[in-house]
N, C-alpha and C positions, 0 to 999 in steps of 0.2 A: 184266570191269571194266578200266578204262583205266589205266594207271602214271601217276601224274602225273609232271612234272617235276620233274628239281632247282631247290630254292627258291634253291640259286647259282649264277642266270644272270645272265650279261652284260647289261648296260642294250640293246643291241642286238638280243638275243637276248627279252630280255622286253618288246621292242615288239612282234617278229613274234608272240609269244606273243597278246599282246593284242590285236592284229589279227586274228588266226585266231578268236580267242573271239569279238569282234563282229562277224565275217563269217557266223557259227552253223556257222563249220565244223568245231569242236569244245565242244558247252557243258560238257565236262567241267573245261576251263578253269578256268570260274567256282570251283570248290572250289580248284579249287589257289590263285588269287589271294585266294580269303577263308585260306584258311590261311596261307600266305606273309605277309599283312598284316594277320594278327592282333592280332602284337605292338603293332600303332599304339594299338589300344583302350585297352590299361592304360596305353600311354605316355600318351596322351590325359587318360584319366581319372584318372590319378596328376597330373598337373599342374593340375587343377581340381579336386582334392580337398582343397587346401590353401585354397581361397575358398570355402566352402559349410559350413554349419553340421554339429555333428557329428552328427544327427540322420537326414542322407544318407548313407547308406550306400554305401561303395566297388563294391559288388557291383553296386549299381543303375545306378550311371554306367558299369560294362564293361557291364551290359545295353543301356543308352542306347544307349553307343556303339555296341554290335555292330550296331544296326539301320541306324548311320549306314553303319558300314564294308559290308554288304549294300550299301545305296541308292550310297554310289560305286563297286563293281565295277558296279553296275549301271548307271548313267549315264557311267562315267568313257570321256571320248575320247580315244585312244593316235594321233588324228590331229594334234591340235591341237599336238602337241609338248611337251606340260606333263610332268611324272615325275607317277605315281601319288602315292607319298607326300606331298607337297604337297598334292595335292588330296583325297586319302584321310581327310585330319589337319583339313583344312576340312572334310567333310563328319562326322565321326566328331564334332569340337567343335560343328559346329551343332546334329547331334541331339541330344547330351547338353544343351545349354543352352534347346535347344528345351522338350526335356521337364522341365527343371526351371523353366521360364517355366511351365508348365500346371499345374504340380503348388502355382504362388507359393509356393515355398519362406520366400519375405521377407516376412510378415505387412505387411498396408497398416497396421497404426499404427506398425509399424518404420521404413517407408518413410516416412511423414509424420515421427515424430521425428529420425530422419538426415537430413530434407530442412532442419527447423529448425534441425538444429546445425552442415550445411556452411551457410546461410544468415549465423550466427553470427560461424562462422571467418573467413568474406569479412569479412565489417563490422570483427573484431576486424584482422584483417590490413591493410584501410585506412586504422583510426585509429593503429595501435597500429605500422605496421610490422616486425610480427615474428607469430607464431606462435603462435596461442593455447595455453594450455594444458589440458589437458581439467577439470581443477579452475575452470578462468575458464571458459569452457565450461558446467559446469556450475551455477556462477552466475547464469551471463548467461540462461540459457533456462527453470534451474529442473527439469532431468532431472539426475538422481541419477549422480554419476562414475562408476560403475562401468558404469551402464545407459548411458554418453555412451561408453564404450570397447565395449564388448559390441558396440553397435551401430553405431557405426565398424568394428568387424574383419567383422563377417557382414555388412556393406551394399558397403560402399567398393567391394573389387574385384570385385564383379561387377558393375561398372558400368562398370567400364573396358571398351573397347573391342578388342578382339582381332584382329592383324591377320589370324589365316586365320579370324574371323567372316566370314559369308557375307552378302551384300546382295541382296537378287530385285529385278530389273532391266526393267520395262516390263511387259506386258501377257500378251507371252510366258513371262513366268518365268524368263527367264535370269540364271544367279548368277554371282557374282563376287566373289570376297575382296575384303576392304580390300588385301591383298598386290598385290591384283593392278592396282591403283590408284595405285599409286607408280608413278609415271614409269621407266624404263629409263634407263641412263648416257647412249645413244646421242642420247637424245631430251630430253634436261639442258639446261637454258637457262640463261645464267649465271648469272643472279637465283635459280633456284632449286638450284644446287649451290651458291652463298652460304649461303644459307639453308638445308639439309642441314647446310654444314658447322659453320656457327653451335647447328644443332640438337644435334650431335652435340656438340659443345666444351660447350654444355651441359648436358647430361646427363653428362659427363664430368665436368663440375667439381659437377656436383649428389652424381655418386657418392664422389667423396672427402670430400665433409662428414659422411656417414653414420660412425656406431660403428663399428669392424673390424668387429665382429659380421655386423652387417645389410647390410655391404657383401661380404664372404666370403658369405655365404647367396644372394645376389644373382647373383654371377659362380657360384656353384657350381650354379647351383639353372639361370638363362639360356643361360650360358655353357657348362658342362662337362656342362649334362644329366643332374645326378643326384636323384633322388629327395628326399624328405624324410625321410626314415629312411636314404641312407646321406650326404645333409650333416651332419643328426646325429649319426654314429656320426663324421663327420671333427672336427665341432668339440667333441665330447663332451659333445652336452646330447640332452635328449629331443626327440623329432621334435615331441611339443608346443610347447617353447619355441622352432625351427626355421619354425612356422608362425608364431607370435606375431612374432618377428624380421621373417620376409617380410612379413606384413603392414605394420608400422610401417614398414619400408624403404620398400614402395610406395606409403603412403601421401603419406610421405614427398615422395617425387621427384615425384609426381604434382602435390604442391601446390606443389613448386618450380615445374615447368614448366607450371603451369594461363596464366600470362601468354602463354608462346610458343606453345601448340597454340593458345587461341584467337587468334592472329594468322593461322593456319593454316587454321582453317575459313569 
């Protein structure tokens, strides 16, 4: 039986690696890079664990994922110049979302009443210039507040779009993240590094209207990369009220910036 390698190689060192693999001139390879990048799974599925009802279970989505992280050792090209992880974290999140599309975790009378109450919120947002509340909300439509909040937090962000979600691309099937669909600095036209920067200035200023709270869970959660259970243990509340928090934050920003994306598409 073959030694694998030390899992701390050089990025130089772990191209030749991965060359060698897909050359077939060692398929023993393949275990070392599913081992090696393991850890992407629960990264993976710990940051979509906070959007999915609690009825999913955490085990299920590292199983999702492990078949995803299989399918990119397997496909992944160490020609193209791309790093594994990037592309590993795109295939790992499309399986798991793949397989909870099939499984419709979002009951269709869920999805018909979230479609009536973001319908709602636009209409109350034009006349009213401000921001329904879910009490007005629940007048307007005649669904029960609690049942208008419920299904606001298990609908909402899984309808957000993810930038390493994956897109299949013409007839041959080739994918490609949203990632990878943002233009390069190199290739920036001034019109749209305006418009970048205006995106960012806004988001910027969207993020400082937020509560401390839901603004801390935001940079902790994006930014520093920590779980839900240890933002929790920094701001000293349960990893419950941790997800409740993210959620309103995203909901949040999203309905700030629903004007500027659609300029965008």
């Amino acid at each position: 039986m073959k030694t694998l390698p030390s899992m701390d190689v050089s990025e130089e060192e772990e191209i030749r690696l991965w060359k060698k693999y897909k050359s077939g001139e060692d398929d023993s390879l393949r275990d070392y890079f599913i081992i090696k990048y393991s850890p992407l799974v629960k990264y993976v599925a710990g940051k979509i664990a906070c959007n999915v009802p609690d009825n999913v279970e955490f085990d299920d989505l590292v199983s999702y994922g492990t078949f995803g992280l299989l399918d990119a050792v397997s496909k992944f090209d160490p020609y193209k110049g791309n790093k594994f992880k990037t592309y590993g974290i795109t295939r790992i999140r499309g399986q798991i979302y793949d397989e909870l599309r099939n499984q419709d975790w979002v009951p269709r009378s869920m999805r018909q009443k979230f479609k009536i109450i973001e319908e709602e919120k636009k209409k109350y947002d034009q006349k009213h210039n401000r921001k329904a509340t879910s009490e007005e909300i629940s007048k307007a439509t005649g669904i029960d507040e609690s049942e208008v909040n419920r299904i606001t937090n298990l609908t909402s962000d899984s309808l957000v779009t993810s930038l390493d979600d994956v897109w299949i691309l013409g007839s041959d099937d080739d994918e490609i993240s949203v990632m990878e669909t943002i233009p390069s600095p190199e290739c920036m036209n001034p019109d749209y590094a305006v418009e970048r920067k205006e995106i960012r200035k806004t988001i910027a200023d969207e993020l400082q209207k937020l509560p401390e709270k839901e603004k801390q869970v935001l940079i902790l959660y994006y930014h520093e990369d920590l779980t839900l259970k240890e933002i929790g243990a920094v701001l000293d509340v349960t990893e419950s009220r941790v997800s409740q928090l993210h959620t309103k934050a995203i909901r949040h920003m999203r309905s700030s910036l629903e004007v500027i994306k659609k300029s965008l598409v």
